[in-house]
C-alpha positions in Angstrom: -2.6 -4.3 -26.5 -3.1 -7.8 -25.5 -5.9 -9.9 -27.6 -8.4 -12.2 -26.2 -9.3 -15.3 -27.1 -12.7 -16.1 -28.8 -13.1 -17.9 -25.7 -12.0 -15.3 -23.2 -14.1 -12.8 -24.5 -17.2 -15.1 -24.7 -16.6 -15.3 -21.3 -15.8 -11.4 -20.5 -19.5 -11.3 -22.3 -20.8 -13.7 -19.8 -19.6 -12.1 -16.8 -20.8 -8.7 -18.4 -24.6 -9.5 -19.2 -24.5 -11.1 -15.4 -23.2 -7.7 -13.9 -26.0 -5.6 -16.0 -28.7 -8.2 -15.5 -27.5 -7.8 -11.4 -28.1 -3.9 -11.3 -31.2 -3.9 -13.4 -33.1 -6.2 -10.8 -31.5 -3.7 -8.4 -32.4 -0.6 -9.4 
């Protein structure tokens, strides 16, 4: 398994909440 960096996971957050905040609005 490869491990992410605090600062690639922050970012895998980000991109995450954006996606779920995205199809909320939608649906």
């Amino acid at each position: 398994m490869n491990y992410l960096t605090n600062g690639e996971r922050l970012y895998l957050k980000h991109l995450m909440s954006i996606n779920v905040h995205k199809t909320c609005f939608f649906l």
